[in-house]
C-alpha positions in Angstrom: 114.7 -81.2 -5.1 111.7 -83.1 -4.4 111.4 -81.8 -0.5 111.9 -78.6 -1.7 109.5 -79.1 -4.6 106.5 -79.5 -1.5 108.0 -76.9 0.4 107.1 -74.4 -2.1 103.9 -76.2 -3.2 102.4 -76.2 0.7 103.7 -72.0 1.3 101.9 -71.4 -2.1 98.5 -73.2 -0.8 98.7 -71.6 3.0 98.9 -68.1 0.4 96.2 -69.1 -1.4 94.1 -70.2 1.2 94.7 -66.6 3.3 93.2 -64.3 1.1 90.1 -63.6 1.4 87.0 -64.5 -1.1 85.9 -60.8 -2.5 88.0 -59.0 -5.2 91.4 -58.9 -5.3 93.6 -55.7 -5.2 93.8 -52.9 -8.2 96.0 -54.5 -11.1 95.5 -58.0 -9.7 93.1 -60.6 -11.6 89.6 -60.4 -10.2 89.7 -56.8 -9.3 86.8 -55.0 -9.4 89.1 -51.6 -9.6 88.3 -48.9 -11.8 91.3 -46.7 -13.0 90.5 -42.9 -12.4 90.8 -42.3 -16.7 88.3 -45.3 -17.1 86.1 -44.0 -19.9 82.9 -45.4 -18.4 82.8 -42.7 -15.9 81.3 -40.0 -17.4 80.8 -37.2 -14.6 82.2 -36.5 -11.5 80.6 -35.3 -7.9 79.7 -31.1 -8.2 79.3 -30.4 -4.8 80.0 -31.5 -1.1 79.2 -30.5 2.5 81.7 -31.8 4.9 80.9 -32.9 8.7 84.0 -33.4 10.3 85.4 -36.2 12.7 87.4 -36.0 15.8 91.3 -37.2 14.6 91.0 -40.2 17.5 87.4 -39.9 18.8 89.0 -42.0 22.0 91.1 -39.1 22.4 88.9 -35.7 21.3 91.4 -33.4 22.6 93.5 -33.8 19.2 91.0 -31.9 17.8 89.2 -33.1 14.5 90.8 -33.5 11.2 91.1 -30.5 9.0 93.5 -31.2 5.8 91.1 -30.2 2.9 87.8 -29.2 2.5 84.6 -29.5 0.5 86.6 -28.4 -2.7 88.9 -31.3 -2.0 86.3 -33.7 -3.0 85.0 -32.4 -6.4 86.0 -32.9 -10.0 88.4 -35.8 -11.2 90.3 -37.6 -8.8 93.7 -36.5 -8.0 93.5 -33.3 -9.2 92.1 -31.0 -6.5 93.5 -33.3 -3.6 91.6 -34.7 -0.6 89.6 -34.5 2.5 90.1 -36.1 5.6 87.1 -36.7 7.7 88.0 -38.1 11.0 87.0 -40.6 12.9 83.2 -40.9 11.6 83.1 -38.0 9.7 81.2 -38.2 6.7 80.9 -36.1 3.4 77.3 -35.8 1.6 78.0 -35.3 -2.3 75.7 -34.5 -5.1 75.9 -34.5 -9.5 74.6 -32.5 -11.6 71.7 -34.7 -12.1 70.3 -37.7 -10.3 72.1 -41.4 -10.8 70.1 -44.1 -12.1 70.6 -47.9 -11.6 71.7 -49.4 -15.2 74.0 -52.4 -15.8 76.3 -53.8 -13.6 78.2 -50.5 -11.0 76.6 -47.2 -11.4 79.5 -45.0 -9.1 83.1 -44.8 -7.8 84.7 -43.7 -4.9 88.3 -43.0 -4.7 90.6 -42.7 -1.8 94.8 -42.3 -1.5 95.4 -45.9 0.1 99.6 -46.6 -1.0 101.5 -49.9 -0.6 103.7 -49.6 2.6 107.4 -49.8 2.7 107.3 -53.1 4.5 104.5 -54.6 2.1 100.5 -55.1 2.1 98.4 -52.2 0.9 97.5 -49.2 3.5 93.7 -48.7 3.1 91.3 -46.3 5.2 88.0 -47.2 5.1 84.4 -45.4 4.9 81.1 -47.2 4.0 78.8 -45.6 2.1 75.0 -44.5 1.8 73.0 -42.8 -0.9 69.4 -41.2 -1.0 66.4 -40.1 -3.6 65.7 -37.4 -0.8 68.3 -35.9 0.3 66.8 -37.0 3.9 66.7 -40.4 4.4 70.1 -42.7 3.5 70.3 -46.1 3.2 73.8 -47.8 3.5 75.4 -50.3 0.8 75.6 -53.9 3.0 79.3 -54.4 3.3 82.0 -57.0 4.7 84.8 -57.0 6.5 86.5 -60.3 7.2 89.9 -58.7 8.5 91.2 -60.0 11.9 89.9 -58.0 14.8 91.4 -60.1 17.7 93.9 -57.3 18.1 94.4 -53.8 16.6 96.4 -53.6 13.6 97.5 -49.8 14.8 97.7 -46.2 12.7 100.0 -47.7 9.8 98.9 -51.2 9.8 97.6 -52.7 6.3 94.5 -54.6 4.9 94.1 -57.5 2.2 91.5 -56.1 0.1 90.3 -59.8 -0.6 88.5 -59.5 2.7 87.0 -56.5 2.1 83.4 -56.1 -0.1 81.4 -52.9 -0.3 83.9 -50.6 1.7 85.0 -46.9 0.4 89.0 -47.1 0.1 89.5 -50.5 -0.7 91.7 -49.7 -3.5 95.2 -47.5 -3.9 95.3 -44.6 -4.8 93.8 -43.6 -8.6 91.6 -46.6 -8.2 87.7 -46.4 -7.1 85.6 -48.9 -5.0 82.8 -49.2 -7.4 78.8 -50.1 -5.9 76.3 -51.5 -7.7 72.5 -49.6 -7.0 70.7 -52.9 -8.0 72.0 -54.2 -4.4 69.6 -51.5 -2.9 66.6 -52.9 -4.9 63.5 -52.8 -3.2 64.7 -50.7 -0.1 61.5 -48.7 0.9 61.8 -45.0 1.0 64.5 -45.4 -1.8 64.4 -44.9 -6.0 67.5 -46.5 -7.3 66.6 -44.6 -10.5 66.9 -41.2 -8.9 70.1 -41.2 -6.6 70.1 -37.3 -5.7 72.8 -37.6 -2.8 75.7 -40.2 -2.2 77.4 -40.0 1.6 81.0 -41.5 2.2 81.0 -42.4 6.0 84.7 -43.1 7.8 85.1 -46.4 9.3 86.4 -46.1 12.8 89.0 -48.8 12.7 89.3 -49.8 16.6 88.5 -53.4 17.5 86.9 -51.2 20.6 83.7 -52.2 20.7 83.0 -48.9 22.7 84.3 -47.0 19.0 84.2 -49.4 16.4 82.1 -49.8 13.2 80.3 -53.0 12.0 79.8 -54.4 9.3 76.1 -55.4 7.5 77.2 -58.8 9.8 77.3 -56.7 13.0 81.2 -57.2 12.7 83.5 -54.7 14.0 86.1 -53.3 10.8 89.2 -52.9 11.3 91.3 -50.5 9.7 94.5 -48.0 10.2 94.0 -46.7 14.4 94.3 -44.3 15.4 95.1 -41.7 13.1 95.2 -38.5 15.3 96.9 -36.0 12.8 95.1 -33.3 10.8 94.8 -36.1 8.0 93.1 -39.0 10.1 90.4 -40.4 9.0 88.9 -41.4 5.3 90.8 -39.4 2.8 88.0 -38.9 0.2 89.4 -38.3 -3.2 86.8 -38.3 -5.7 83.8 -39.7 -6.5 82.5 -40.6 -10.0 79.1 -41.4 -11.6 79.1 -43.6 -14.5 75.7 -43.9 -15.0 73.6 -40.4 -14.8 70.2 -39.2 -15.8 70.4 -36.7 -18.3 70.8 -33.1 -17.1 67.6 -31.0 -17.1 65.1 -33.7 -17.6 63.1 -35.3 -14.7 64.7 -37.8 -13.3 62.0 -39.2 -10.9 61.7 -41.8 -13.2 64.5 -44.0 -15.2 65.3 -42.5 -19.1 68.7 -44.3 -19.8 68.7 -47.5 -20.9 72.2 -47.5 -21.5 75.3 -45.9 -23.1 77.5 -46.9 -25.9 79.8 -47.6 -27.2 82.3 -48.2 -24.5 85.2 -46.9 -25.0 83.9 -43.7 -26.5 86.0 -43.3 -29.7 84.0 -40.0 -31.9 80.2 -39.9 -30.8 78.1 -41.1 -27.6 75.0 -42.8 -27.9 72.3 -42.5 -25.1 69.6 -45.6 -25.3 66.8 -44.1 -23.9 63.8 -46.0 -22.9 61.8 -45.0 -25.3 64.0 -44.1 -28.3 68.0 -43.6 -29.2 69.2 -39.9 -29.5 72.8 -39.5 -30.7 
């Protein structure tokens, strides 16, 4: 009984000491996860142009990826399906008005990651950039602290603990949320007046002639290659929860915040200045 009693206690420590140190998966305690019905999003992306990636950009005779289209990406997620982008393909979104950078994460992106038959979760990746411009993007620093000593193939699977500021990080009806205060002070950039948010696809290759880095010049490594009509980042959805009020100018910040949270009858906006109802 004893033996067996540090048996178990040693497998449980080599488990614990495996995962990685940034949030665990959807469900799981210290997940950053926000359920696609969460009430603190409060609008959802209203357009999207789509620039397509080659289904295994080692391979460009496959063709690029084509399930979906700009359609795929707009309104609440899981209801209009997805759009696959290909091996660095990226989608540019926009709101109805401008994001703002209030307390604690200020969008969501969603993907269709799935637990695989034999275990883990399967998660395509995509970092991401926003703009005040519509010109000039600046991307969200991210991490990935995955093993890239060897490939993990088209249907291999991630720990999301070793994953930090990467699109698709979390199964499907769950968003990656990002935080605009980590893009404080970025010149060219107003955190107050996010006009245009671009999902980029990770190209998952520990090639160093195709890979992506990370914000540490680390190569990603996630599901390649994919070369079907669906390869790529499978963009779902992306969600604002904190927005500048339609029709006003949004150059400048006007909501302080929003409450209560959960809505139960009536919104209240806290503007800078004073509270409307």
């Amino acid at each position: 009984m004893k033996f067996t009693f540090f048996i178990g206690v040693y497998v449980w420590s080599l488990c614990c000491l495996a995962q990685g140190p940034y949030a665990s998966a959807a469900n799981e305690s210290g997940t950053t996860a926000i359920h696609k019905d969460s009430s603190i999003i409060i609008a959802w992306a209203k357009s999207c142009t789509i620039h397509r990636g080659f289904q295994d950009m080692a391979n460009p005779q496959f063709g690029k990826s084509s399930v979906g289209d700009s359609t795929s990406a707009l309104g609440m997620a899981q209801t209009t399906g997805v759009v696959s982008l290909g091996d660095s393909g990226y989608a540019t979104l926009t709101f109805d008005a401008t994001l703002y950078n209030g307390p604690s994460w200020d969008f969501v992106v969603f993907e269709n990651g799935f637990e695989a038959a034999g275990g883990g979760d399967y998660l395509e990746l995509a970092s991401v950039e926003v703009s005040s411009d519509g010109q000039h993007f600046f991307r969200f620093p991210a991490h990935s602290l995955s093993d890239t000593s060897q490939s993990i193939g088209g249907f291999g699977t991630l720990d999301p603990t070793n994953l930090n500021n990467l699109a698709g990080k979390y199964l499907l009806g769950y968003g990656t949320p990002f935080d605009l205060n980590e893009l404080s002070g970025v010149q060219g950039l107003n955190i107050n007046a996010i006009s245009h948010i671009r999902i980029v696809d990770v190209v998952g290759s520990n090639n160093p002639a195709y890979a992506s880095r990370d914000s540490a010049n680390r190569i990603i490594i996630d599901a390649y290659p994919t070369p079907f009509p669906s390869g790529g980042f499978d963009l779902d959805a992306v969600g604002a929860i904190h927005m500048n009020p339609v029709g006003l100018n949004s150059n400048h910040q006007l909501v302080q915040g929003l409450f209560p949270n959960p809505v139960v009858d009536v919104l209240y906006l806290q503007l800078l200045s004073k509270e409307v109802q």
